[in-house]
N, C-alpha and C positions, 0 to 999 in steps of 0.2 A: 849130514845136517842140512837143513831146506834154507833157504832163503829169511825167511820171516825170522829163523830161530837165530840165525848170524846177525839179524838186523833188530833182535830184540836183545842179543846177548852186549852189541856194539853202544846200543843205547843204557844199557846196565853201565858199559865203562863209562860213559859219559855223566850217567849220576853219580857215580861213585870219584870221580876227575873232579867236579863241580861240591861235593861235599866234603870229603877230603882238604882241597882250598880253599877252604873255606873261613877257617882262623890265620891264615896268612895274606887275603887278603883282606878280611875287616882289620887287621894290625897295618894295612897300609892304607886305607879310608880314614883314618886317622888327622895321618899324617896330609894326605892329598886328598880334597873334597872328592865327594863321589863320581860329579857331573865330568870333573878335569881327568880325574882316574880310567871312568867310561871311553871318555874321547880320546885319550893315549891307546887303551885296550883295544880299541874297535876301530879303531883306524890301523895300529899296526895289524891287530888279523887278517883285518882285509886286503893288505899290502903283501902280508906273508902271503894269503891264500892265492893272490893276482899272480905271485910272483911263482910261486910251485907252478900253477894253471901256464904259464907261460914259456919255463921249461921245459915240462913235462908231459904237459897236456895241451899244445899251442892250438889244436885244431880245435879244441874248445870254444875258445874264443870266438870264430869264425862262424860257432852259435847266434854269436848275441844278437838280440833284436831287441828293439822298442818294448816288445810286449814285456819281454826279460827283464829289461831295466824297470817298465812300470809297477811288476810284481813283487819284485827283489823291493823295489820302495818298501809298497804296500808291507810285504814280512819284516826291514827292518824299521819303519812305523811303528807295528805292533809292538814288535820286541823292545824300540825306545820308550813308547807311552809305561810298556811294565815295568822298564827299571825306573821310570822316572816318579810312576807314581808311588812305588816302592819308596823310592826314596824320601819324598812327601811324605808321606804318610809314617814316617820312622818319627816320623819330628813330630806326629800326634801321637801316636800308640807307642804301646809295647812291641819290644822284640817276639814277644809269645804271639800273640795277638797278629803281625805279621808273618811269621811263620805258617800259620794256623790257616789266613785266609789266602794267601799265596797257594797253599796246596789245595785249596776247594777247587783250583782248577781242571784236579782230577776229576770232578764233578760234573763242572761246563763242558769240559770237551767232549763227552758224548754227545751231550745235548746239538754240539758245532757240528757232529759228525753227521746226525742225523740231521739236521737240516741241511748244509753245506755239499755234502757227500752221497748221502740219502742210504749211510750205512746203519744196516737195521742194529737197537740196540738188544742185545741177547740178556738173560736173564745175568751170565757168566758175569758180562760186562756192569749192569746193576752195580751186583752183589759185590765184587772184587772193587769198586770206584768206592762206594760206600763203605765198604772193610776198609779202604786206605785214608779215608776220611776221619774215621772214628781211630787207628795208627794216628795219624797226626795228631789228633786232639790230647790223645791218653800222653804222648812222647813231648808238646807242644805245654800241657799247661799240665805239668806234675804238683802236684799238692796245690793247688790252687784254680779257681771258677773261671772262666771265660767270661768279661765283662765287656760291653763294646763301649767304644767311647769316639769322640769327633774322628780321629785319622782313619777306623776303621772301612769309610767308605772311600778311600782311596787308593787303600790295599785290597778291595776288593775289584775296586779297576783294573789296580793292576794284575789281579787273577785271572780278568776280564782277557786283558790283552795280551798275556802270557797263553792263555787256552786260543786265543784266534788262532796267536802267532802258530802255535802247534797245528791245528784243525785248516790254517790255510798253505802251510806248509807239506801238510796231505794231501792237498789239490794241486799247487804247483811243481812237487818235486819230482812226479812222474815226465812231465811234458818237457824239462830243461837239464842242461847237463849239473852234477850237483856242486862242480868247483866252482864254474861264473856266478852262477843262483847264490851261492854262501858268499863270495867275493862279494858279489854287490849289498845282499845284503846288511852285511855287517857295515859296508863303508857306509851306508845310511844312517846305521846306530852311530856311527864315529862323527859324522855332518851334523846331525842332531844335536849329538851330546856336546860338540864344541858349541855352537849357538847354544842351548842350555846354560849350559856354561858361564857364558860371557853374559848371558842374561842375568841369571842369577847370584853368580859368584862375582862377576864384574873381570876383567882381563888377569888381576894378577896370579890366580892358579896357575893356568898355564902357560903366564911367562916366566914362573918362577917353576913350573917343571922341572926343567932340566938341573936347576939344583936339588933339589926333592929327590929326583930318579937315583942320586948319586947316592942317596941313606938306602942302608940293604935290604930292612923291611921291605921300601918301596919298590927296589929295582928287584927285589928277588921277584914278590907276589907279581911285578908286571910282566916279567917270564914268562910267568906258571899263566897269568891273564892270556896274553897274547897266542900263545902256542896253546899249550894242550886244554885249557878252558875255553878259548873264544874260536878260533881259527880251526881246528879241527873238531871241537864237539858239534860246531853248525855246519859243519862238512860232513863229521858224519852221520847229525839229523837228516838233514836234506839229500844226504843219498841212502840213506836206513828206511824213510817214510814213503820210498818206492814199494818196499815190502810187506808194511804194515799198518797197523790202524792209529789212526791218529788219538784212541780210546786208548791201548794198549802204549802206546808213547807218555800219556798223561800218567797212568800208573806206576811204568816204571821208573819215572822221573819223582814219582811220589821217594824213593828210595834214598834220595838225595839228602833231606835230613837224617835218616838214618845215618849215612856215612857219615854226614856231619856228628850226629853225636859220638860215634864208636873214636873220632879221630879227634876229636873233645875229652874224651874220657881217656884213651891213650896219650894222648900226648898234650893237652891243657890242663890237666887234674883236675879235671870236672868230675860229678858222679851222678849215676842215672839209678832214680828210683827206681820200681817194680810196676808204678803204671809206667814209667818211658821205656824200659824191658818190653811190657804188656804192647805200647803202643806199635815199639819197632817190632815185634813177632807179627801184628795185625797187616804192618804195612808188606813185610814179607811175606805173608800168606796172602795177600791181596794180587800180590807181583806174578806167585806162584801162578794162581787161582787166573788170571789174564792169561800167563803163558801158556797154561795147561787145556785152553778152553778151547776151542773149534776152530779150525786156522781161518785166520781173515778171508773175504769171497775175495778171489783173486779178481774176478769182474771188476766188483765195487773198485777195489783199487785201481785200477786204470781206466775209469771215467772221470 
């Protein structure tokens, strides 16, 4: 098996890792506002991931440069504006309605590639971006119209800055090693989301944290956060996106609500109509229909 297909398959476990968590950690956002939850998350990943790099991988480090630290910004920027606006925008719309424009980002990101990258977009590409788009809609708004309303152009920023983060993450992850590059990154999201924070929420989330963390909801889901959702899934983005296309990352991350419903239906007694059946077979053949198509120009990837 090549390269691309280990880096396409590793990225499948990371939607399926992020959807799956997905009802264990909205049961702890509950309890601890999202901005204070974020800044616990992303501060310890990055701490994990400093701290593996420093064992295991010392000579790593000995990478770092200015340019390192100004890009790792730049990607955890992005990724903070997505959850933030994400989060805004819950407090106008619907959950449907967020769901929905969140995943358009399968969309943007070819649009990122090809400008960004100057990867040509293949018909494969189109069609499979488009098939995962109309999967969300059918799985996203079951027996009911998609109406837009005030928050929806917030969530759609955040799709905005979720497809950068992908599409510029295509460009930097070749040039840097991908332990320091996630390290920094995520400690960005964690700097952010404490200033967010304290802006928004005012000091006492996080200085009642530590009793918070002790309820099991909270300290379970911040686990499952810290390690194999945050620390490792942008470990293994950013060393996966050496291999492949930043088009092909969008799609298979379209997958993510799917897990989320299968792990909704199994284990929250939820139940999924026949357009959200319909919608998840669309995203699955979308996935396919990426993997199956022409291997990325291994040029393009390393300019």
């Amino acid at each position: 098996m090549n390269r691309s297909r280990i880096a396409d398959l590793s990225l499948l476990l990371v939607a399926m890792m992020w959807g799956c968590t997905f009802l264990i950690v909205q049961s702890a956002v509950k309890v601890l506002p999202p901005l204070a939850f974020n800044s616990i998350r992303f501060t310890g990943a990055s701490v994990l991931l400093a701290l593996i790099t420093a064992v295991f991988y010392r000579q790593e480090w000995r990478k770092l440069s200015f340019r390192m630290v100004l890009h790792a910004l730049l990607l955890g920027l992005f990724l903070f504006l997505g959850y933030g606006f994400q989060t805004m925008g819950l407090l106008y719309t619907t959950t449907s309605n967020t769901g929905f424009i969140t995943g358009l980002s399968v969309v943007i990101v070819p649009f990122l590639s090809l400008a960004l990258l100057k990867h040509a977009i293949s018909r494969y590409t189109w069609f499979s971006a488009a098939l995962a788009a109309a999967g969300l809609y059918l799985l996203t708004f079951t027996g009911s119209a998609f109406s837009l309303n005030k928050g929806d152009g917030l969530i759609l920023l955040c799709a905005v800055f979720f497809a950068l983060q992908i599409a510029y993450t295509g460009i930097y992850a070749p040039r840097y090693p991908a332990l320091p590059l996630a390290a920094l990154q995520l400690a960005f999201v964690g700097l952010f989301s404490i200033l967010a924070s304290l802006l928004v929420d005012g000091a006492a989330p996080l200085m009642h944290s530590g009793e918070l963390l002790k309820k099991p909801e909270v300290l379970w889901a911040m686990l499952i956060s810290i390690g194999p959702t945050s620390a490792f899934a942008f470990w293994i983005q950013t060393a996966c996106q050496k291999y492949t296309t930043p088009s092909r990352v969008a799609v298979i991350y379209a997958m993510e609500p799917v897990f989320a419903a299968v792990t909704g239906l199994v284990f929250g007694g939820e139940n999924l109509s026949l357009s959200a059946l319909l919608g998840c077979g669309c995203i699955l053949a979308a996935m396919l229909m990426a993997e199956l198509s022409p291997e990325p120009d291994s040029k393009a990837l390393e300019n």
